[in-house]
N, C-alpha and C positions, 0 to 999 in steps of 0.2 A: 149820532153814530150808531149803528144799527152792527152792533159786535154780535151779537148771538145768533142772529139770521146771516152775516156771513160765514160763521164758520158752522151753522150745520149746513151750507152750501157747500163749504170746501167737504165737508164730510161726506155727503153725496157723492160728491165728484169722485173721492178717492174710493170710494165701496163701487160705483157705476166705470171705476175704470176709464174715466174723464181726466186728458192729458192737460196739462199745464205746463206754462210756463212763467218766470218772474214776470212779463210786458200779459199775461190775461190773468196771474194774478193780482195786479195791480189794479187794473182795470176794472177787475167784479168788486175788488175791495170799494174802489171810487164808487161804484153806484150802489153802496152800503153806507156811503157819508165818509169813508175810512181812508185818508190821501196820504198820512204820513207812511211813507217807507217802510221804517223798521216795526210801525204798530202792525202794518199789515204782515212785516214776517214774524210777528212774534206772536199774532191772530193766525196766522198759517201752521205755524209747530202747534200751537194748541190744540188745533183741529188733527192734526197728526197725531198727538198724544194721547187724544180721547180716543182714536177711532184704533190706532194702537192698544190701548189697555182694554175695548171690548175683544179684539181680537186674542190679546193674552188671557181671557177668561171664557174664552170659547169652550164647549165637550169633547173638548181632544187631544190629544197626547199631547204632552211638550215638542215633541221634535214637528209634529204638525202644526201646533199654534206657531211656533217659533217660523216655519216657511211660509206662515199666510203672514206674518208680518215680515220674511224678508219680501215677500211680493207686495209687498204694502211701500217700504223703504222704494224698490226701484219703480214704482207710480209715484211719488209723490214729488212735487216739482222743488229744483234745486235750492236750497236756503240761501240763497249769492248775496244779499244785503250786509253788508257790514257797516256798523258805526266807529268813527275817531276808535271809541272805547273797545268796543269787541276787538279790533284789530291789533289795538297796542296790548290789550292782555291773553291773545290768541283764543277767546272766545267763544268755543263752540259745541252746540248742544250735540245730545249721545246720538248717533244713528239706532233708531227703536230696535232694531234688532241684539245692538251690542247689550242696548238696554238691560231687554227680556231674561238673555242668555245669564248673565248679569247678576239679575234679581234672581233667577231661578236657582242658580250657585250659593247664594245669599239666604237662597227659604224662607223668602218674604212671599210666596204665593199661599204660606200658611199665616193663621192668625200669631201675631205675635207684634214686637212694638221697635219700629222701623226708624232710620234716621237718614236726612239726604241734606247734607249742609252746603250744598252751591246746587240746590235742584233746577233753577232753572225754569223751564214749562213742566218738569215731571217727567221727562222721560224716563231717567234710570228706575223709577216705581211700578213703571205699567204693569210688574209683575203681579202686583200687590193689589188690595184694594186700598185707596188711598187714608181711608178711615187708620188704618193703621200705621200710617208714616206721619211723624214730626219733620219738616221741612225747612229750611233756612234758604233766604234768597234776596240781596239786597238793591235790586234792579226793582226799579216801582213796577212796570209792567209785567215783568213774569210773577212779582208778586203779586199783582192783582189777579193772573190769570189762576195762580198755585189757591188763593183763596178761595175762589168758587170751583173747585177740586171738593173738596170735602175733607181734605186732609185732618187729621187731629191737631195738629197746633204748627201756625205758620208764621215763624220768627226772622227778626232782621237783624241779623248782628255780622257784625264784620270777621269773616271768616278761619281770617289767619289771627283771632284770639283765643286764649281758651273757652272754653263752652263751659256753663255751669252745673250740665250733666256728665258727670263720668263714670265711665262701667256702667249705662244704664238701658243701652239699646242691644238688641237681639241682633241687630246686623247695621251694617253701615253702607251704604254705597256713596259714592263719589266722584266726580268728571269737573274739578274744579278748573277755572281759565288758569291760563298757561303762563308764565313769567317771570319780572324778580319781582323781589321786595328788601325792606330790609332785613338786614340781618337779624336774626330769633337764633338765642339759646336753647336749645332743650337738654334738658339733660347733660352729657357730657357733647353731645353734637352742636353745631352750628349750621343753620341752614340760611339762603338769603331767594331760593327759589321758591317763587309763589306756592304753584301747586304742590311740591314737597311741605311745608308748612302747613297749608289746607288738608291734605292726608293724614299728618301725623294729628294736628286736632281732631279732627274726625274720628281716627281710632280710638284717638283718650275716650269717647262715649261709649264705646263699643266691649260690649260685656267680655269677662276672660273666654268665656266660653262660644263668643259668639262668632260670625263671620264676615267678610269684608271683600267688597268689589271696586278697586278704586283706579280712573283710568287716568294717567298723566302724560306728559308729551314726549315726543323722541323716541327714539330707540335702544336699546340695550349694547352698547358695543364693549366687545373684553381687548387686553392686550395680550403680548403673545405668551404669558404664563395662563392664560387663561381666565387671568381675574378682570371684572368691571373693569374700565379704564378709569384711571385716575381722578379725583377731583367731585362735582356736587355730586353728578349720578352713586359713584362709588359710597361718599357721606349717607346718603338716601338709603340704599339698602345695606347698608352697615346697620344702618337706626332698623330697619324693619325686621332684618332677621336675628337682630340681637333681641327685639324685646315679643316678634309676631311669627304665625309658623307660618311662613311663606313656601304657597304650594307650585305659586307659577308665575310667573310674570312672562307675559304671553307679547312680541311684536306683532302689531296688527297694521297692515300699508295699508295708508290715508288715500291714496288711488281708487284701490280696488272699495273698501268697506264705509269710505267718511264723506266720498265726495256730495255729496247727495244734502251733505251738510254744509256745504260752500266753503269747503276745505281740500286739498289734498295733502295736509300736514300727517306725519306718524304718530302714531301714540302705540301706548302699551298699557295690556287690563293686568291688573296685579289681583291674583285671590287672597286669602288668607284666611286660614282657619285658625278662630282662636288668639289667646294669648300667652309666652312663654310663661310657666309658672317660675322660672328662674331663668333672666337675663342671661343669654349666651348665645353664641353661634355668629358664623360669618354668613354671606352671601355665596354659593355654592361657583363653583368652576364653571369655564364654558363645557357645554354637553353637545355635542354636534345633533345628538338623534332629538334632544327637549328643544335645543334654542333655536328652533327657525321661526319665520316669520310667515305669518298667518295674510293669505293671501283672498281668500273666500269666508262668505258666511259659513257654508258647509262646514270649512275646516277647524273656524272657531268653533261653532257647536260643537264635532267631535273633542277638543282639546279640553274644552270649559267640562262639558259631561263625565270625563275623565275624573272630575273631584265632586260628582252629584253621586249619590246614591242610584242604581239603577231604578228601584223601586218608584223611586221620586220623578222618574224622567218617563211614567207611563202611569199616567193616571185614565185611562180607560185601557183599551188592548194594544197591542203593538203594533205596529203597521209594517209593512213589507219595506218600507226604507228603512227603518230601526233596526230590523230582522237581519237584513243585508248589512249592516254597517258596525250590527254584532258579529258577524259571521266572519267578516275581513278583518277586524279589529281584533278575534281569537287567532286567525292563520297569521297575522303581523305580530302577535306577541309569541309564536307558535317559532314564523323564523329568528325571532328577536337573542330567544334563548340559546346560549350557548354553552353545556353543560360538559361537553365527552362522551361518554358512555353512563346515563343517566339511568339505565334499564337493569342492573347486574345489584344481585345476582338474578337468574331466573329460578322462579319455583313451580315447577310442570305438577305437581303431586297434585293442585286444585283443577283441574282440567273439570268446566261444568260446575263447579261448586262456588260462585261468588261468592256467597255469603262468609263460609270459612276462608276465602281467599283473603279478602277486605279483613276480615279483623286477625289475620295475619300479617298483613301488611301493616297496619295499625300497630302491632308488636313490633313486629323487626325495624319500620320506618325506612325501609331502601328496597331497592330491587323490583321486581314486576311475577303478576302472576298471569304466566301464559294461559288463554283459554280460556279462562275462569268465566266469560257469559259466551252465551250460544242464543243466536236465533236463527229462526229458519233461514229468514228470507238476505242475510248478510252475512251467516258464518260466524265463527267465533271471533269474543274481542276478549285484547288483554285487559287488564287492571293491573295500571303503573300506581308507584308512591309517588315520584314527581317529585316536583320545587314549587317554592312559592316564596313570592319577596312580600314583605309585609309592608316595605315603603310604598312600592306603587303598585299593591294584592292582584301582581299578576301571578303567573305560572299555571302549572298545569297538573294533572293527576290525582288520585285520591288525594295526597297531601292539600294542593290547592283547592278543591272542593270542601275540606273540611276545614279548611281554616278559613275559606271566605263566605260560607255558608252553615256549617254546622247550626248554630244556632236558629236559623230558620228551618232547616230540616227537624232539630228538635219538638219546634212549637209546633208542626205538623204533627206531631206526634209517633215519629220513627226513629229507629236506629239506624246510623247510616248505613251499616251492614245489610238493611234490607232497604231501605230507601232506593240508592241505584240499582238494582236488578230489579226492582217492579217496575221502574223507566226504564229501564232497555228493554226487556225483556217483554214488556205487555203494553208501553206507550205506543203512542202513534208515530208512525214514521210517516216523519214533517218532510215529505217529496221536493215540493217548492222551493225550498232552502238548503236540502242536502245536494251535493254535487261530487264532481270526480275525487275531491280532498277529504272529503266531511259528509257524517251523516248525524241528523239530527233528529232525536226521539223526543216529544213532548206527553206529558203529565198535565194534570189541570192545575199546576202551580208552578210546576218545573219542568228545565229543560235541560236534558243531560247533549254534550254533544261527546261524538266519537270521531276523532280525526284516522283516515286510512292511510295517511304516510309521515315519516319524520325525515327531517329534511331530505327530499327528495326519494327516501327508498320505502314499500309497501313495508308498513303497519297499522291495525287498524287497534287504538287502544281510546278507552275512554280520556277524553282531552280535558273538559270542564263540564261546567254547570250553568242556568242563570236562574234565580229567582223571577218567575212571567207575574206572578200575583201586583194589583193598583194595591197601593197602601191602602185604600178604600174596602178593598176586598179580600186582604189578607186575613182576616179570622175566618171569614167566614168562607171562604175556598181552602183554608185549612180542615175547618170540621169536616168537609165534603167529603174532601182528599179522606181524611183519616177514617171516615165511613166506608166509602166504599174498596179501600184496600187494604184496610188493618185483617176484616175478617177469615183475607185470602192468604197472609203472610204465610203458616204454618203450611199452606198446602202447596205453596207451588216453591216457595224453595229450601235449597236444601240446609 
């Protein structure tokens, strides 16, 4: 059997854009020595996996590595093999994209010490270099494949026991097969559903501090008070948001995102940051605008990114898709808010004067300063206080800039008071992305934007902010920044 010559064949094929199907991958398998079935489709995901994890360590932004492997996902030929066992335990490996997005939530694409206790061929890791994930996998073949991975340490143990590391991994990820079992006490709960079991050991390794991607099956359905509907599902996240901080549990249709995996079963990605430091809380209500179901990759990435750090989600420069899907994602939190009259009182007395304006607003904490920047080529903008929710650090206005940025503003070395008026006022006006709503000023770290209307009537008042700096290049586009426009501060404003 000639296993490593065929799957740098499949790896070929997939990089040259060479179509397959299960009747020609069979066939190349055959004249590798390789007849049985299910070795050639678990010799096919490997080759997938590998060509997957160079692509997740590509020189290029997340939201671009992340679309060369969903191009990668709709080339690759369908997984349609099932055995007895895959089928009675519902089976089925991650679609690499879910993987990525996945890991990338998880911040295993940094060094640090990783855990994946039903991994499988490796997909939920591709984020990662394998050197830093411990794996568990008790299928001979994907554990052969997971061995010559490189992985740190690759164990067999039956999943739904406890593990003899707790609290010990930086992140956890998980896509355990689907089913019952018997019934397991934990705690004051009772669970008898496989992959509900497999999650909650998996979290036991998982440091208080650390993070968790764990994908299980079905879908979320509430009854008409708006709670879970009754029974294991409701047990399941009772246990998770009593004792984990549950940021989302995301429905994703097994149509549109899994079929590719010889499935069109549902599942649902739960994130989780962390561990409660004191036991409490229920599982929150239906949300109409949080709980729909995720129907494209696109829409997961936007949803998953939602709880990344932006900084983390551009490790070289931004790209014109990222740019764009900032720019709708500020005008959708823009109409989202619904405050009254958000703007009162007004204070005309700073007309041209930000600097005094802003650390008057700073004082009083409400109301808007009319006027307060001027540029030529756009006219005066106000400087609102604004709102900002600390749950999900949206909102808008000086308030929201300083509460979701200050501290980066600091280590550049300004006061915010001068900070925004040397972007407006002497940054680049970013044409390409400004339009009839919005206009957007860039700095060589930051990026101020200024919306021209509130819901629906002309205003043009400074909206937000983003941090543009790679984690990579944050000090040092700091010092830049703080060179070349500290020594201007005193002259140009007032």
């Amino acid at each position: 059997m000639q296993k490593n010559q065929f799957i740098r064949r499949m790896r070929e094929d997939l990089a040259n854009d060479v179509k397959h199907n299960k009747t020609s991958v069979e066939r190349i398998a055959a004249s590798f020595g390789i007849t049985d079935k299910n070795t050639v489709k678990e010799f096919t995901e490997l080759a997938i996996v590998l060509e997957a994890r160079r692509l997740a360590h590509q020189d290029l932004s997340v939201y671009e590595r992340f679309m060369s492997i969903v191009d990668l996902y709709n080339k690759q030929v369908t997984l349609s093999h099932r055995t007895s066992q895959s089928m009675l335990l519902q089976q089925y490996s991650t679609p690499a994209p879910i993987g990525f997005i996945a890991g990338i939530f998880c911040g295993i694409d940094k060094e640090g010490f990783y855990f994946e206790p039903s991994a499988g061929n490796g997909l939920l890791t591709i984020a990662s270099e394998a050197h830093n994930f411990a794996v568990n996998e008790i299928d001979e073949v994907r554990r052969s494949n997971l061995d010559e991975q490189g992985f740190f340490k690759v164990y067999n143990q039956d999943a739904t026991k406890p593990f003899p590391f707790i609290k010990s991994f930086d992140a956890v990820v998980s896509n355990p097969p689907f089913g019952k079992c018997e019934t397991v006490k934990i705690n004051e709960f009772e669970f008898d559903v496989l992959d509900h079991v497999m999650c909650i050991r998996a979290l036991d390794t998982m440091k208080n501090s650390g993070r968790a991607a764990l994908i299980i099956g079905g879908h979320t359905a509430w009854d008409d008070k708006g709670r879970i509907q009754a029974g294991k599902n409701r047990t399941f996240f009772a246990y998770l948001n009593k004792y984990y901080n549950v940021l989302d549990c995301i429905n994703i249709d097994g149509h549109k995102l899994y079929s590719r995996q010889g499935t069109a079963f549902n599942v649902r990605l739960i994130l989780i940051d962390g561990r409660k430091a004191k036991p409490e809380g229920y599982p929150p209500l239906y949300n109409a605008k949080r709980d729909i179901t995720v129907y494209s990759f696109e829409d997961l990435y936007n949803r998953v990114t939602k709880f990344i750090p932006l900084a983390d989600t551009d490790k070289n420069n931004f790209t014109s898709a990222e740019l764009e899907l900032e720019a709708e994602a500020l005008m959708l939190e823009l109409e989202l808010i619904s405050l009254g009259s958000p703007f009162s009182p007004k204070y005309k007395q700073f007309k041209g004067k930000p600097k005094e304006a802003i650390k008057h607003l700073i004082k009083v904490k409400q109301g808007e300063c009319t006027e307060a920047l001027f540029r030529a080529d756009i006219g005066y903008i106000d400087i609102v206080w604004g709102e900002h929710n600390p749950k999900t650090n949206t909102g808008f206005g000086l308030k929201h800039i300083i509460e979701k940025h200050e501290r980066e503003i600091k280590e550049l070395g300004f006061k915010i008071e001068d900070f925004i008026p040397i972007i407006v006022q002497f940054g680049e006006f970013n044409i390409k992305h400004s339009d009839s709503k919005k206009i957007i000023f860039d700095g060589k770290a930051f990026r101020i934007i200024v919306t021209k209307e509130w819901f629906g009537k002309k205003k043009q008042f400074v909206l937000s902010a983003f941090d543009l700096r790679p984690i990579s290049k944050k000090k040092t586009l700091g010092i830049v920044e703080t060179i070349l426009t500290n020594n201007f501060i005193d002259r140009i404003l007032p």
